[in-house]
N, C-alpha and C positions, 0 to 999 in steps of 0.2 A: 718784783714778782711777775712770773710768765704769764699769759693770759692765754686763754684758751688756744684762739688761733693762731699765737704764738709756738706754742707745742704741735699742732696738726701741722702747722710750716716747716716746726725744726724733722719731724719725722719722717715727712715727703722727703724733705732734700739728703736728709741719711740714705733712707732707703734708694734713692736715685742715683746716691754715690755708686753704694753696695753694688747696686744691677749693675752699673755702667764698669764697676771692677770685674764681675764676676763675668761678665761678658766679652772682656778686654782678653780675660785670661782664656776663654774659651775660644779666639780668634788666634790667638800666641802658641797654644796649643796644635795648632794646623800643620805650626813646620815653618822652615825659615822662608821656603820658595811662595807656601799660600801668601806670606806675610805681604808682597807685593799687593796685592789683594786687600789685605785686610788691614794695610796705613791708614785706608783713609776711612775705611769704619772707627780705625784707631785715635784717629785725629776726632772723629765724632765726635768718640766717647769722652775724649778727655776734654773738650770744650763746653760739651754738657756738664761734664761731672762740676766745671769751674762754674757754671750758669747755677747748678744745685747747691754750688760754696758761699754765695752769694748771701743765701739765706743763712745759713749757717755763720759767716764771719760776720752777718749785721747781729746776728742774738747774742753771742759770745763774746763778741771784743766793742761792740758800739758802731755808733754812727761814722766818727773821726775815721778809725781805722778803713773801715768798709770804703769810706768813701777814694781815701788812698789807693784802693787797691780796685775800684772801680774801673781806670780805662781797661785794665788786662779783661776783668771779669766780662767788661759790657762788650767789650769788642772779639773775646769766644761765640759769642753767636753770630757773626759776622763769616765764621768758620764751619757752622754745624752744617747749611745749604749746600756749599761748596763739598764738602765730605761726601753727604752722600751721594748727593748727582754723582762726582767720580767714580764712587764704590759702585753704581750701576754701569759706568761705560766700561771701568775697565771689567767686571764681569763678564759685560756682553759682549767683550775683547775692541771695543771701539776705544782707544784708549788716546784721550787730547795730545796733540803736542805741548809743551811747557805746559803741565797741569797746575803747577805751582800758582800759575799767575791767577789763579783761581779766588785764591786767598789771599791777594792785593788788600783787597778793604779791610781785613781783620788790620794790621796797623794804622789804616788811616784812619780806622775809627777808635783805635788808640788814642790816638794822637789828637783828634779831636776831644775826647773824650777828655784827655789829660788838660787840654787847655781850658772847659769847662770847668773843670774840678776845680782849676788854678781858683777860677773867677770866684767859685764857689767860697773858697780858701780865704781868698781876699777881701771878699765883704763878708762873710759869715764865721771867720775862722775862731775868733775866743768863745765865740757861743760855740761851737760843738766842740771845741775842747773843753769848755765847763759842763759839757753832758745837757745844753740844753736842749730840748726836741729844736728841729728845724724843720720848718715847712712853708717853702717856697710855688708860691703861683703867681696866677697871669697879675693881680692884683697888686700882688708884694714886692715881685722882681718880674718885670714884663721881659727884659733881655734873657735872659736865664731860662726861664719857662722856654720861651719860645727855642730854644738851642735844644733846650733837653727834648723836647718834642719836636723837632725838628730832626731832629738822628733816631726817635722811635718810628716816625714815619719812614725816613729814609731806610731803619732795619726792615721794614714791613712792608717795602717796596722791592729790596733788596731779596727777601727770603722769596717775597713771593716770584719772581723773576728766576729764579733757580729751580723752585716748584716747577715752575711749569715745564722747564727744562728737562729736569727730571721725568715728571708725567711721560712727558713725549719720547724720551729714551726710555723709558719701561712698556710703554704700547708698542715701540716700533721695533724692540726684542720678544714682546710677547707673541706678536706676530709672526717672527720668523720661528720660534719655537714651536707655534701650533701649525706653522707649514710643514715644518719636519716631522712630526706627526708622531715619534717614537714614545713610548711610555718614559723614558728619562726628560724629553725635553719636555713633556706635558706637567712632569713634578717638576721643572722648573718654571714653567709658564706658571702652573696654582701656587708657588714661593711667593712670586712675585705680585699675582694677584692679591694675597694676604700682605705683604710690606708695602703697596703702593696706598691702603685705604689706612693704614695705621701713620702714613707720613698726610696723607691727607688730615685727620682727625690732630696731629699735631701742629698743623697750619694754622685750624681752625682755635685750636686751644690757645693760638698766639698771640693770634686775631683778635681774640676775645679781650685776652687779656691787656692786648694793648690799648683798645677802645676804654674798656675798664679804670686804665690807667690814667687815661688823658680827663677822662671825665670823673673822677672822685680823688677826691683828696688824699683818701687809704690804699697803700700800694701794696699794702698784706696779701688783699685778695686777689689782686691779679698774680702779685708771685706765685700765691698757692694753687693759682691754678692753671698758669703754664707748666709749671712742677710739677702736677696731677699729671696734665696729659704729658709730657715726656717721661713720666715713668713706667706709665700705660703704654706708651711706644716700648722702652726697654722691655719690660714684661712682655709681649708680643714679640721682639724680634732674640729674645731668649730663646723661646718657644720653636719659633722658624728653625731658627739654628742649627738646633738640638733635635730637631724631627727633621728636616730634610735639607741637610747643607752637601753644597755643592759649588765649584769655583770653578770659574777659566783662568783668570788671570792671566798674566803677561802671556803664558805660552799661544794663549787661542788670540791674541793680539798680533805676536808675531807671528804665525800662522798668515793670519791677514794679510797683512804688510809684505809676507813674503822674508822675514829676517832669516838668516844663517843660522840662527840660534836654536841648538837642536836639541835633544834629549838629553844625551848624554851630558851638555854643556848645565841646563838644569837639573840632573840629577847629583852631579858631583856640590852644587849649594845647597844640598840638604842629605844629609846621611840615613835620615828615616828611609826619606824617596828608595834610596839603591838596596835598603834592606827588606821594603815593601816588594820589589821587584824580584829580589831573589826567591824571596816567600811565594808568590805570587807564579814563578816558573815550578817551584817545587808543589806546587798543588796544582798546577797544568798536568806534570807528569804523574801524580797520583790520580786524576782525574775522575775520580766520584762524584765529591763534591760540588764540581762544575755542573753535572748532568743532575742534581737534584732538580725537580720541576720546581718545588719550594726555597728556592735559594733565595738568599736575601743580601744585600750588602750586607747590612750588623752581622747576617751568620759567618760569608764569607771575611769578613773582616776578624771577626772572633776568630776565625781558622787560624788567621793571619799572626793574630797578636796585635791588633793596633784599630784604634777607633774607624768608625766608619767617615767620621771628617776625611783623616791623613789618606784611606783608602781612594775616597772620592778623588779630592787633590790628585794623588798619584795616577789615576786612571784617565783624568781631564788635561792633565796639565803634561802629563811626559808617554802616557799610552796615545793620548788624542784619542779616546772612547769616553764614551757614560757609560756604566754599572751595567746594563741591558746589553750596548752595542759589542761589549767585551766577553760577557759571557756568550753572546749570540754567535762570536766568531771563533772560540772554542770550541761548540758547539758543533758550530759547521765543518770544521776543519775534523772531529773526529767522525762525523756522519757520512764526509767524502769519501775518509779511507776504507768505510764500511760499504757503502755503494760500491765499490772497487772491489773489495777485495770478498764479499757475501754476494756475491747478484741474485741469487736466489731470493734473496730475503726482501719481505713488501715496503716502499718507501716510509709508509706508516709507521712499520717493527722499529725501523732503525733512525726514525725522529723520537719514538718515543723512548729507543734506549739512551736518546744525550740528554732528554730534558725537555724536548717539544709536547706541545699539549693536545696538538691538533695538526693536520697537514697540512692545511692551509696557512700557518703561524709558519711551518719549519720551510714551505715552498720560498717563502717572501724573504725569510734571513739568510737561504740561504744563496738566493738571487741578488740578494744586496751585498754578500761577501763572495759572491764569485762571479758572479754577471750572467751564469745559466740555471735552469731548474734543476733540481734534482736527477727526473728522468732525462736531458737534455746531458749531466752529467756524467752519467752513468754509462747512459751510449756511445759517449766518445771515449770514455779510459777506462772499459774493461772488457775490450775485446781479450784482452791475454792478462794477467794477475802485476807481469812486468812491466806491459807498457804503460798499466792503469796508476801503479805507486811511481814512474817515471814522470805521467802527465800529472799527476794529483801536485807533487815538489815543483814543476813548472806551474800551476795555477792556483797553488794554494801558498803562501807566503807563512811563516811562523807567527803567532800572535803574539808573542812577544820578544821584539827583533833586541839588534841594539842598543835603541833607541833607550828601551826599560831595564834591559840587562845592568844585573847589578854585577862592581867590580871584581 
């Protein structure tokens, strides 16, 4: 018969699954190109989900079995560190050479792990296959004890050594974000603010539970409550997700780096990508919805047809803009041909005919997409109506080149 904290155990690790699926599928959802991106969230998830099976294959099938299937289970956390520190570099497009070798230790602690079990097997083995309970300490088997606490340390030495890796590449991308200063990079500077205190609280949740571990003989309640708090991390980076998701991914990597690897080369590996773009040109040319002051990615993505994830992706990853920097250069680019071609009209009218809210807001975007002010604009290419749409095609560039063009 199940015993109470037996049932609060099997529930946690269900529901742990469940998040870690529903979120798997929410990252697969992106597109095949985000998916470079989202492996190693992927890899997280599915190391977790084996850490939550853990509980689940000890209630259902017994001790014997569990313990069989131990080195695979115990050596997934060995993977979850590794995971995400990557899913932070490659974000911030700093992306490791040979990232694989990250995840060296998930086998060796296999493998360790597998040679313990052997030992376990071999002095214990007709007792847990007669279902008798088994409970091994410093007392009982001094060698044993010490190995199996000896790899809890080594995991708790291990996570934390990643931790701080991590820590350090999330400050030192929060920082260039809040240097850039735009309303996009600042929603990803507070992203990150909110997933850096949720991996911290699953440190501590680890921590605990592994002190827990070493010091009482009942390992119930440390399971339940490393599986507490990683489900409390799941629950929290659902949330993230699903309200402000946004990726660089490889392309803001080789950007970096300087690779050949161009637009067009990522768009043809994802078919959404070149459909989004077509879309995306056919509401350039209708251009209302651009010039709404109230625009919003969800709305412009509703225009679209396709979530605001695939939108993001598409405008990050193969435009090289955020949400803001894209509209802003639409913007501009019809404000030009208005300065040119109405000179009468106050720079005011005609920021607030594309969508600007204020002068001050339309002087700065539109200094950022063309290198002069407005009035600085104006003066040079409209002396004549001809030479002003001659000079506007020399200094203003299409906002959506080849690069986005779909086939």
């Amino acid at each position: 018969m199940f015993e109470t904290i037996d049932i609060l155990s099997f529930v946690i690790s269900v529901t742990g699954v469940v998040q870690a699926g529903f979120l798997f599928m929410v990252l697969r959802n992106e597109g095949a190109s985000a998916w470079h991106t989202n492996r190693w969230m992927g890899i997280f998830l599915f190391a977790l989900s084996l850490s939550f099976a853990r509980i689940v294959i000890l209630q259902l099938v017994g001790t014997a079995i569990a313990l069989l299937l131990e080195p695979l289970l115990f050596s997934a956390y060995f993977a979850l560190a590794p995971a995400v520190y990557l899913y932070f570099r490659e974000m911030s497009g700093d992306v490791p050479d040979r990232p694989w070798r990250h995840f060296l230790a998930a086998p060796i602690a296999c493998i360790a792990v597998g040679v313990l079990i052997a030992m376990v097997f071999a002095r214990y083995g007709d007792d847990l296959f007669a279902g008798k309970p088994l409970e091994i300490t410093f007392e009982t088997d001094f060698g044993l004890s010490l190995m199996a606490n000896g790899l809890l340390v080594g995991l708790f030495i291990f996570v934390s050594i990643y931790h701080g890796a991590l820590t350090r590449t999330a400050i030192r991308y929060a920082r260039i974000l809040k240097a850039k200063g735009d309303p996009e990079s600042l929603s990803r500077r507070r992203w990150i603010n909110g997933v850096v205190p949720c991996l911290h609280a699953a440190l501590i949740a680890f921590a605990l539970s592994q002190i827990l571990q070493i010091a009482s003989h009942d390992m119930r309640w440390p399971n339940i409550l490393i599986n507490l708090g990683f489900v409390l991390v799941l629950l929290r980076l659902n949330f993230l997700l699903a309200s402000q998701p946004f990726r660089t991914g490889q392309a803001a990597a080789d950007a970096m780096r300087g690779s050949p690897r161009s637009g067009r080369t990522i768009m043809k590996d994802d078919d959404q990508t070149a459909l989004i773009c077509k879309k995306l040109k056919q509401v350039e040319a209708e251009g209302q919805l651009l010039f709404d002051p109230l625009l919003t990615m969800p709305k412009l993505a509703v225009r679209i047809g396709v979530t605001p994830n695939q939108l993001s992706h598409t405008l990050n990853n193969v435009l090289g803009q955020s949400f803001f920097e894209y509209v802003n250069s639409v913007r501009v680019h019809k404000a030009a041909r208005l300065l040119c071609s109405e000179p009468d009209r106050t720079i005011l009218d005609i920021a607030t005919e594309v969508g600007f809210n204020s002068k001050s807001t339309f002087n700065l975007a539109f200094k950022r997409v063309t290198g002069v002010t407005p009035s600085t604009y104006r003066t040079h290419n409209s002396s004549d109506h001809e030479n002003s749409r001659s000079a506007d095609s020399a200094n203003i560039q299409p906002v959506v080149t080849t690069g986005i063009s779909a086939p």
